[in-house]
FIMI-772014 format. One record per atom (N, C-alpha, C): residue in three letters; x, y negated, z. Coordinates in steps of 0.2 Angstrom, whole numbers, plus 5000, padded with zeros to 4 digits. Layout:
% FIMI-772014
AlaXYZ;...
% end
This chain:
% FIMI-772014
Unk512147155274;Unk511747125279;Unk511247175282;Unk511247175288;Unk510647215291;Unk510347185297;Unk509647165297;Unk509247145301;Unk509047185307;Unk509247175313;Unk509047215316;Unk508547205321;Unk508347135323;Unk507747125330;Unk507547085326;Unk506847065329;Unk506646985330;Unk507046935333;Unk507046865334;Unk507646825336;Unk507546835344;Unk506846805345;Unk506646815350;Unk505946875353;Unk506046905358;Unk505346955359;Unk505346935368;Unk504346915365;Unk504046915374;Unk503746995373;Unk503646985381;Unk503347075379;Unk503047085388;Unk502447085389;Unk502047125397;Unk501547085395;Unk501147105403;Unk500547055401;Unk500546965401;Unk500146925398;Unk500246865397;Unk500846845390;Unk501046885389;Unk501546875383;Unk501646825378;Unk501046825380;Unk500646755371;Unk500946695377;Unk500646695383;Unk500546625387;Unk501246605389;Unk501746645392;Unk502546635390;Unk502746625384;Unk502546655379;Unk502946625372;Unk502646555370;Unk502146525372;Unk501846465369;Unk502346415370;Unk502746395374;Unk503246345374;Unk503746335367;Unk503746405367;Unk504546415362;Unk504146415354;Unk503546465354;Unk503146455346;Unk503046355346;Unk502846315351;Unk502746255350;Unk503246225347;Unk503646235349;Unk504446195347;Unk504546225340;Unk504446275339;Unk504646325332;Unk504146305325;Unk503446275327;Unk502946275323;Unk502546215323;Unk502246175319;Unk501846095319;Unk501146135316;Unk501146165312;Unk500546185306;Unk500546255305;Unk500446295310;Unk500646365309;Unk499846385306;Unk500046425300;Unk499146485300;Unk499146545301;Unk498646545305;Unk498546635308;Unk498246665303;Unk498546715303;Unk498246775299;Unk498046825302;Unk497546865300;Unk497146915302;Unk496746935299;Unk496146985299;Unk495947035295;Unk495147055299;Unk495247105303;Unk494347135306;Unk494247085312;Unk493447085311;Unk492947035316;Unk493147065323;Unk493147145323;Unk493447165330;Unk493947125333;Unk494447105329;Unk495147065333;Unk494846985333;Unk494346955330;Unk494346895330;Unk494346845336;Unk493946865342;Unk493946825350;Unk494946825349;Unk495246905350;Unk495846875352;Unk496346815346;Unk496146825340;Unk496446775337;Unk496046695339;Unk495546695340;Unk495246615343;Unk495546595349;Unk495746635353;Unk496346645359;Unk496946625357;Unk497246625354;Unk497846615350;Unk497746525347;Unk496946545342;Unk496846465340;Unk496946415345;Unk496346435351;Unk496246385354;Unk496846355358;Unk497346405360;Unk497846385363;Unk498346345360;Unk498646345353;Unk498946325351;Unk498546255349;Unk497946235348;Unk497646185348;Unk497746135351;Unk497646175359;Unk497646135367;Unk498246115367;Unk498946155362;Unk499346115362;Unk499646065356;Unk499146035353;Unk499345975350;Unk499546005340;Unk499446085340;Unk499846085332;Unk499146095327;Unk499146085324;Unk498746085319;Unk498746145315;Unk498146185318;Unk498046265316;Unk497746265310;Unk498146305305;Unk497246355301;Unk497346415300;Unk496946425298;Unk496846535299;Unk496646555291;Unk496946615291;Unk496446645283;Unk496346715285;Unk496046765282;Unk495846825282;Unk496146895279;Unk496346935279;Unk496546965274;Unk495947015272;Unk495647035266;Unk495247065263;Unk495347125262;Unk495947145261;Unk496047225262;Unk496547245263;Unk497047285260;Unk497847315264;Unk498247245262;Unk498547265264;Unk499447225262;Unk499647245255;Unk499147195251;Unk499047195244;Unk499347135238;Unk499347135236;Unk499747085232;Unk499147015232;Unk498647045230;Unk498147005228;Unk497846945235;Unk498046995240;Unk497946955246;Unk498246915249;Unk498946935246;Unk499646895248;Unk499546825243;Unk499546835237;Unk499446785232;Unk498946745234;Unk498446755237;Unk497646705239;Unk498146675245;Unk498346705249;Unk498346685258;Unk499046635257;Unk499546645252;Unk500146625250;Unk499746545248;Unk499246535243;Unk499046475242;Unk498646425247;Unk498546455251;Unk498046425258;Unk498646405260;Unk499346445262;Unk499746405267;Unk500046335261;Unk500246355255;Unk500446285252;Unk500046215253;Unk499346255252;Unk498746195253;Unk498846155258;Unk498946195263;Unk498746175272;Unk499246145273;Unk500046155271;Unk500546135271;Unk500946155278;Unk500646235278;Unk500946275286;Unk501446275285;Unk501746265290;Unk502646285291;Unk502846325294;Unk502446385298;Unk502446475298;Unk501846495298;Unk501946555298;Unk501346615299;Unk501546655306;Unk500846645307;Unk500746695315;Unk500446745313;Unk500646815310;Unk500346875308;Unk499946885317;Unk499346915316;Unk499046925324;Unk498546995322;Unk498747065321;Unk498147115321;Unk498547165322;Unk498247215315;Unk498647275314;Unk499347285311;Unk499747345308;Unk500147325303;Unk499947305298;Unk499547305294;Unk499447285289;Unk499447205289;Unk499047185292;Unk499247105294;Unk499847055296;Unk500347105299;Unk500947095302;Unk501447115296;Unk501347155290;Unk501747175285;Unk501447105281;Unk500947085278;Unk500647055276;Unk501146985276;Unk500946945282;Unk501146895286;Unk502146895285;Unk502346935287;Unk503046935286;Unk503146925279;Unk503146955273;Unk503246965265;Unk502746875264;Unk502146855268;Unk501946805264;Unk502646735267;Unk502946735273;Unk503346705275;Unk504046705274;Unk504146755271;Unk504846775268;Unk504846755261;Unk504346745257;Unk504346725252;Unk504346635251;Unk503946625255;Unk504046555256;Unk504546515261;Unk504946565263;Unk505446515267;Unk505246475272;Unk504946515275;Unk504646495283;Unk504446515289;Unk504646535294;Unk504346565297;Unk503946595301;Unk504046665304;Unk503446715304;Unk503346725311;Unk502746745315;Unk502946745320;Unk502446815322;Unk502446875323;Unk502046935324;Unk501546925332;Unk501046945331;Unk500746965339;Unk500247025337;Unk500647075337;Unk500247155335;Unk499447145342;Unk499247185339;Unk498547195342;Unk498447265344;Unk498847295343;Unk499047365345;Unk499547405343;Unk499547465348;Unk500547495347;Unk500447555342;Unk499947535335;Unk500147585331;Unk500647585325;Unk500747545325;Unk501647555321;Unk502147505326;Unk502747485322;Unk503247455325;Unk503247385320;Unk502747365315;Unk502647335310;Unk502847275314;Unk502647245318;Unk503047185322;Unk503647155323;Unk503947225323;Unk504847215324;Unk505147215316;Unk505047245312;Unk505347265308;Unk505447205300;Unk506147195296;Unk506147165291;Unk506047215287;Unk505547225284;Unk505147285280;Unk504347255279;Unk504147265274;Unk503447255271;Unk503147325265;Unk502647365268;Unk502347385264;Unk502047385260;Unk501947375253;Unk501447355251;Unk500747415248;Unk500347395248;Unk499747455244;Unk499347415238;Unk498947455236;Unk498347435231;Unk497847405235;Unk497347365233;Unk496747365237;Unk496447415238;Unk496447465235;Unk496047535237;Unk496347555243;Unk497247535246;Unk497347555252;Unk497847615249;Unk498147655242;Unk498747665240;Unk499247635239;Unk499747675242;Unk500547655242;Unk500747635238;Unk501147585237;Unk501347545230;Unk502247575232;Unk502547505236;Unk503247525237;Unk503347475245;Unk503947485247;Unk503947455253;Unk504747405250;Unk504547335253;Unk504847265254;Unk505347265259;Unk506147255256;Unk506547245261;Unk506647175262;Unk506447115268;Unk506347055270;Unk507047065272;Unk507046975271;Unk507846955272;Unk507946955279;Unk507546935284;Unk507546935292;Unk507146965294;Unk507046985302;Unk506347015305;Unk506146965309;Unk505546965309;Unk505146895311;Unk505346845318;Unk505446795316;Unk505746755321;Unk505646755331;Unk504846765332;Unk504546785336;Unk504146835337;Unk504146895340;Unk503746935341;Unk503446935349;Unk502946945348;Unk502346925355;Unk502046975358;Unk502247045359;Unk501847085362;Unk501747105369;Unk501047055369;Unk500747055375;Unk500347125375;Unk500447135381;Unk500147195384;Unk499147205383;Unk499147145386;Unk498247125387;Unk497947125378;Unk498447095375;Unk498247105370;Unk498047205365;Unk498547225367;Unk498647315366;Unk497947315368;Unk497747305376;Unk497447345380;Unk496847355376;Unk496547305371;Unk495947295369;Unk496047345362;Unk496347365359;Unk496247415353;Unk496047485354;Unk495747495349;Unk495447575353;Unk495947645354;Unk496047695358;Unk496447745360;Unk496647765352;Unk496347775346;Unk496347805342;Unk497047785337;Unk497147715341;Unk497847665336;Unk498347675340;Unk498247695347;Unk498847725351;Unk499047795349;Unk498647825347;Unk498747915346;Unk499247895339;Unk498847875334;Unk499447855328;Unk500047815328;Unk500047775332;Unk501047735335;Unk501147785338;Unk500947845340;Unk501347895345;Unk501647965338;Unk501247965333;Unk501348005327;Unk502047985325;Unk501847915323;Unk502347865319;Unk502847855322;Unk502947845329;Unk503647845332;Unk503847895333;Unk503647955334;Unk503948045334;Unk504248045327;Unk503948015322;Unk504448035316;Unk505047995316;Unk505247955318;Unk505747935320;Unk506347985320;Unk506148015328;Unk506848055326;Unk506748135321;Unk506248145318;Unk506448215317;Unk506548195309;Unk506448125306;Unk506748105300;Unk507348085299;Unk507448035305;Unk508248015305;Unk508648065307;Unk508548115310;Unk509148175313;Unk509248225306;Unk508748215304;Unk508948275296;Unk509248215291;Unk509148135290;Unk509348125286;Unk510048095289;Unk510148075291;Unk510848035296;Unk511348065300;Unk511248125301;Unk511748185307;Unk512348185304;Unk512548175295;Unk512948195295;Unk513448095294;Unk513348065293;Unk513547995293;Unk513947975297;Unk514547975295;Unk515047945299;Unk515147865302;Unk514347825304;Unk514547775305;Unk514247775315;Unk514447745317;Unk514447745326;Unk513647725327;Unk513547655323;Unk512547655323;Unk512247675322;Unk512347715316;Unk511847735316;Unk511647815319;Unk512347865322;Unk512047905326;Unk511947875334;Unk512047795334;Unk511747795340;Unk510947765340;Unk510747735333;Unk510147745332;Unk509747815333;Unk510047865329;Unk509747945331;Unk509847955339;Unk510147925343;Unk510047965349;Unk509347915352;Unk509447855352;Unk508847835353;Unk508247855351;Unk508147875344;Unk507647925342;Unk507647965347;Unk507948005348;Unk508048075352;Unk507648045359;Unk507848015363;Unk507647985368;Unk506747955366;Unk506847925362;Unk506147905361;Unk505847955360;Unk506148025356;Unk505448075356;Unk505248105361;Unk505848115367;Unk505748135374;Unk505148115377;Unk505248035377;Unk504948005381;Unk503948005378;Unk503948025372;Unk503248005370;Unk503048085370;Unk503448125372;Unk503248205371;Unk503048225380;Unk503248185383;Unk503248175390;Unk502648125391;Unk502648095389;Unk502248035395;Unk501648015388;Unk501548035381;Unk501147985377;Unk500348025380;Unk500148105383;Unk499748115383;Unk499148075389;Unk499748065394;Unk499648025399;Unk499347955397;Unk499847915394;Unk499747855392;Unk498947875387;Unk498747895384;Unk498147905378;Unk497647905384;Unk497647965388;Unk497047975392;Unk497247945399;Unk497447895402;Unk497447865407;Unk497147785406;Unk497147755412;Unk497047665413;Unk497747655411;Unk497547585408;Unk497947535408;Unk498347505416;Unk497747485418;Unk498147475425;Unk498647515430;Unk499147485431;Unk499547525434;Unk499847615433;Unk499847605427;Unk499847665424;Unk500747655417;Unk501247665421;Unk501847665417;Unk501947695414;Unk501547765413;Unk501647795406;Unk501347775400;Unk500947725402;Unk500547685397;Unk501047615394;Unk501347595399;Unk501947535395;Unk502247555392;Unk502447615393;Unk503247645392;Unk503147665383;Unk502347705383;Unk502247735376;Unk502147665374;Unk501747615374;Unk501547575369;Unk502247535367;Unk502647545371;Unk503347475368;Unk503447535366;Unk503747595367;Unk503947635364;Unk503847635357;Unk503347645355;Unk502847625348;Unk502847565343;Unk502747505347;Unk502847455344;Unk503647435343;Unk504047425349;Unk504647415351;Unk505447465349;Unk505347485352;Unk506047545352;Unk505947585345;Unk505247595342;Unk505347605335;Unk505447575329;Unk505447525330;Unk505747475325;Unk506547465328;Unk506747455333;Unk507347455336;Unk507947515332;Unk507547565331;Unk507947615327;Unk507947615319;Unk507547605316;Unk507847555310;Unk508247505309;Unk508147465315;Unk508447395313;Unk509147425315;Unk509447435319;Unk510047465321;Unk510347535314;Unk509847575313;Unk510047635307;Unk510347635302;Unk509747555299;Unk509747555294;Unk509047575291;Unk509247585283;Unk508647635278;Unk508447695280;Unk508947745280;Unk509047795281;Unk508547825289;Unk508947795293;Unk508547805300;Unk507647775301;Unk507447775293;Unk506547735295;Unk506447795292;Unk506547855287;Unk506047875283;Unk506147945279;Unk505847985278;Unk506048055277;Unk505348075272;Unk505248155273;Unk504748175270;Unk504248165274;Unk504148135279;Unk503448145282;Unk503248085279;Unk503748025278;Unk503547955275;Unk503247965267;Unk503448005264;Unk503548005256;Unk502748055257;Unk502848085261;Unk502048145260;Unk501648095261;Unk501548055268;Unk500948015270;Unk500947945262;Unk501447955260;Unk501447895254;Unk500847915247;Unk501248005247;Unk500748035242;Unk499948025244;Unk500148055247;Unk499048055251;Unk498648015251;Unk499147965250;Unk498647895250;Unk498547875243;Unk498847905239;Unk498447895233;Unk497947935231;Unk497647985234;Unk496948015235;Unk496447965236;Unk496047955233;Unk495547875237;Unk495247945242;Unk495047915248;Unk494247945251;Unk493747895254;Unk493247915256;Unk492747885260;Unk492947855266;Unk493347895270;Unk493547915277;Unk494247835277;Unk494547805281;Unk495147765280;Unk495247785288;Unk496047815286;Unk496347825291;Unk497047785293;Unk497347785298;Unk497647755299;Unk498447775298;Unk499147725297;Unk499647755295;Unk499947795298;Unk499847795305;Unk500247885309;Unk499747935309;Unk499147925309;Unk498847975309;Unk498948015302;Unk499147995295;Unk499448015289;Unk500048035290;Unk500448005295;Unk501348005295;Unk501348075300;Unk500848085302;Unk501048145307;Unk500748215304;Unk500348215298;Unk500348275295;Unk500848285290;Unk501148235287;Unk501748225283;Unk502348265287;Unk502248245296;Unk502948275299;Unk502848325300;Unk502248365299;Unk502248455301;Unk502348495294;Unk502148455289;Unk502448455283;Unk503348465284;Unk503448415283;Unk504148405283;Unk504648465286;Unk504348485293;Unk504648525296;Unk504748595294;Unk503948615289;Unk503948685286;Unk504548675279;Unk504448605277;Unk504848615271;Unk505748625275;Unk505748595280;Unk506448595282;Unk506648695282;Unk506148715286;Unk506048785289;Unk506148845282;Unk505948805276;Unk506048845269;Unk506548845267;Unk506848765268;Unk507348755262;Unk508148735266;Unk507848705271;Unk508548725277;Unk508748795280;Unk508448825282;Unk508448875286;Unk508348845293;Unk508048815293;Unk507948765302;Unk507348835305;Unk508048855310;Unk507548905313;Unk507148875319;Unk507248825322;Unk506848795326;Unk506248745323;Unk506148745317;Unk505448715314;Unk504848715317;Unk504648805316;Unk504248825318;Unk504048795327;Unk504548825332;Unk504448805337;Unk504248705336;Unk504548695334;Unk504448605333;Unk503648595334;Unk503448645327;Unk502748615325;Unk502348625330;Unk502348695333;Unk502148695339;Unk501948665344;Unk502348635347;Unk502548585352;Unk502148515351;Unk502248505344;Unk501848445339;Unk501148445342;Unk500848515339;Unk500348525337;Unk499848525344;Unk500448545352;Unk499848545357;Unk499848465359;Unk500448425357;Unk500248365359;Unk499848325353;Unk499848335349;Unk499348305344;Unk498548315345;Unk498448385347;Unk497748395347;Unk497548355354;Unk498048375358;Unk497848325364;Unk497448245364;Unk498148215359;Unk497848145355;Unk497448145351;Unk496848205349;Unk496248205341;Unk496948165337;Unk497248205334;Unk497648185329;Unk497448225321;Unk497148215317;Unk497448235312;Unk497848305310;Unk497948375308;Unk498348405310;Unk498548425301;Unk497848435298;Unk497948445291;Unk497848405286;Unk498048405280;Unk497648375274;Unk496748365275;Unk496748425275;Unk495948445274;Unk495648395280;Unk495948385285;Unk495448345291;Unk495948255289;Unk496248265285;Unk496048185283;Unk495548175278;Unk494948225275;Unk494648205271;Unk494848245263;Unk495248265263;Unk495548275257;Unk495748365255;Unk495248375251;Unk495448465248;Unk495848465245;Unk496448485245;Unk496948485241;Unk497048535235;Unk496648585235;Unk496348635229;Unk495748615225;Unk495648545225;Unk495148515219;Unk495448465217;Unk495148425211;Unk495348375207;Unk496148385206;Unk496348435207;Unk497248405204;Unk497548385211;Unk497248385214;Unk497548335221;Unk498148365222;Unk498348455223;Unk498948465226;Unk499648435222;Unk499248435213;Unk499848435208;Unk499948355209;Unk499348295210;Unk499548235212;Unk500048215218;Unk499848245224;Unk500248225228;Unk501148255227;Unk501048305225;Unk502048345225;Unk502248295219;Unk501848275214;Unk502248225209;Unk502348135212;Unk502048125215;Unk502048065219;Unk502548055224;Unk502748125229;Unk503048125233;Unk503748135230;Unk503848155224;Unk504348165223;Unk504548115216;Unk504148065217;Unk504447995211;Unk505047975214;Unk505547955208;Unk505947925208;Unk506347905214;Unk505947845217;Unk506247815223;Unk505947845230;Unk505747895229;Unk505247915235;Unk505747955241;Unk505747925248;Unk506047945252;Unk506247995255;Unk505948035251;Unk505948105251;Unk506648145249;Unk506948095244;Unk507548125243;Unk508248105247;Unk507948065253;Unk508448055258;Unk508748145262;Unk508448175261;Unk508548235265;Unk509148255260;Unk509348335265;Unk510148335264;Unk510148395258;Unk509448395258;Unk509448485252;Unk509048455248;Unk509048495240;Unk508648465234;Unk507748505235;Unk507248455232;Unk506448475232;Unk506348495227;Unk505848515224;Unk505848545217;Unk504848525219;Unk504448515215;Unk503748525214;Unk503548575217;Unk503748615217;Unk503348685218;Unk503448705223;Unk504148665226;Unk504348655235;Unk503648645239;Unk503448595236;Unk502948545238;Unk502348565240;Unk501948605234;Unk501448655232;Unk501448685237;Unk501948735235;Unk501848805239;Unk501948775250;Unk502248745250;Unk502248705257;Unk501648685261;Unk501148645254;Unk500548615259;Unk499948665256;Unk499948725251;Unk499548765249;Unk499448825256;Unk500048825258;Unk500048875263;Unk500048855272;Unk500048785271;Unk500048745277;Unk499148735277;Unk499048725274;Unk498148705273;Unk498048775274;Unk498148835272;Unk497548905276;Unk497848935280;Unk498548935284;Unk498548965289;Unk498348925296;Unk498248975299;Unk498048955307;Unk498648975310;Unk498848915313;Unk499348895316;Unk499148935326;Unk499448985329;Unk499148975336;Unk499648975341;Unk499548915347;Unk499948875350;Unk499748905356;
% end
């Protein structure tokens, strides 16, 4: 079986105000979920309108990541309430959240991301973490959410720093799925990777634009944010497993079990992991075009304040055991890491990010 869309997707601006017909028809008792006080007017927008039409709302909160402990809490408010879906409304975490609590309960889920920093909205996948915000393991959900709502106006209010990260997140799309999928003889899922292919084009082209430009009237800004939330999960769900995830996914998996002060967000992790990835490719494949990759990375990253190192998410890799944490994490059992086409060893790993953290990269 493979899930590949939502059943149904609105998407420009008003999006929410176009889908309320069909969520009306879909839902009697739905509760919204959500998470920070910044999103909360546009979740009251979602209340109040579902109100004005006749369904009997409740809302819970989420306390910290897409954690067990908050799926179990929010799982008993929908039983109490007697909701017969969930409308996930924020970040991914909220929208991973929301799917796993309604997949569990045989009901349906309806996403309205709040910004284009993952593809969390489209996707039958749930990630789960600690409450500290370390990676546990990632949930294959039986369907991807029955409604997906991304309204534009909605996007427009998140701050640029969540667009910079959907634009990390969707770039590893293709340079994960073409090292792991090239050689697979099935017709989707290389036509998943050329979508990749296309989707890198189009964010290496126009994402610098879309970050430092207006919303209004500004197409490179459409293009990146569906691109981000939409067309990235579209290459999953067509791929497959294989087509979502590589060593950039398995490194950003390790790092997060570093705790820090600092909380960053999932492509801003996923895109140090890809410049990662590419030196490890450059080592152990003989990928002579790596080097030129990271490059290329590197001027559009800085453009977006992205993250570039370990060390500027916060984390020394030369204290506390940290490097010997992360190569054994990245390299557990089920770790995506070993989707690639050549064997890693620990010391792959080490000698990788020990030498990526002091050289100076010049572009």
């Amino acid at each position: 079986m493979q899930s590949i869309s939502p059943e149904t997707i609105f998407r420009g601006n008003n999006a929410w105000q176009k889908s309320l017909p069909q969520i009306t028809k879909l839902t009697k008792s739905p509760l919204i979920l959500g998470r920070g006080i910044h999103t909360n007017n546009l979740r009251n927008i979602i209340c109040s309108d579902l109100e004005n039409n006749k369904l009997n709302v409740n809302s819970a909160n989420l306390q910290f990541d897409c954690c067990y402990e908050d799926i179990s809490r929010v799982k008993n408010i929908v039983l109490k309430n007697k909701n017969d879906s969930v409308i996930a409304a924020g970040g991914g975490k909220v929208l991973d959240s929301g799917k796993y609590i309604a997949a569990s309960l045989d009901i349906p889920c309806i996403t309205v991301p709040f910004s284009a920093s993952t593809c969390a909205g489209w996707t039958a996948l749930s990630n789960i973490y600690t409450k500290d915000g370390q990676f546990i393991k990632d949930v294959a959900l039986g369907c991807c959410p029955k409604v997906l709502v991304y309204d534009h106006k909605f996007i427009q209010t998140a701050p640029p720093r969540t667009l910079a990260s959907g634009i990390a997140d969707a770039l590893a799309k293709w340079y994960e799925s073409s090292i792991t999928s090239s050689t697979i003889d099935d017709g989707l899922v290389q036509q998943a990777i050329q979508i990749s292919r296309v989707l890198r084009d189009q964010l290496l082209i126009e994402g610098e634009k879309a970050f430092k430009g207006q919303y209004e009237n500004n197409p490179s800004w459409r293009n990146t944010v569906e691109a981000c939330g939409l067309t990235a999960g579209l290459v999953g769900g067509i791929g497959g497993e294989k087509c979502r995830t590589a060593a950039a996914h398995a490194i950003h998996n390790s790092i997060t079990q570093i705790i820090t002060p600092n909380k960053f967000l999932h492509g801003e992790i996923v895109g140090v992991g890809l410049l990662l990835q590419l030196r490890l490719e450059e080592m152990k494949n003989n990928n002579k075009l790596a080097d030129q990759s990271i490059k290329q990375l590197l001027v559009l990253m800085k453009e977006l304040n992205l993250p570039t190192t370990i060390a500027e998410l916060g984390i020394n890799v030369f204290e506390d055991n940290n490097l010997e944490k992360i190569a054994e994490f990245t390299l557990r059992e089920k770790s995506e890491i070993h989707f690639l086409p050549f064997e890693i060893y620990k010391q792959d790993i080490i000698e990788v990010i020990a030498n990526f953290e002091q050289q100076e990269i010049k572009i």
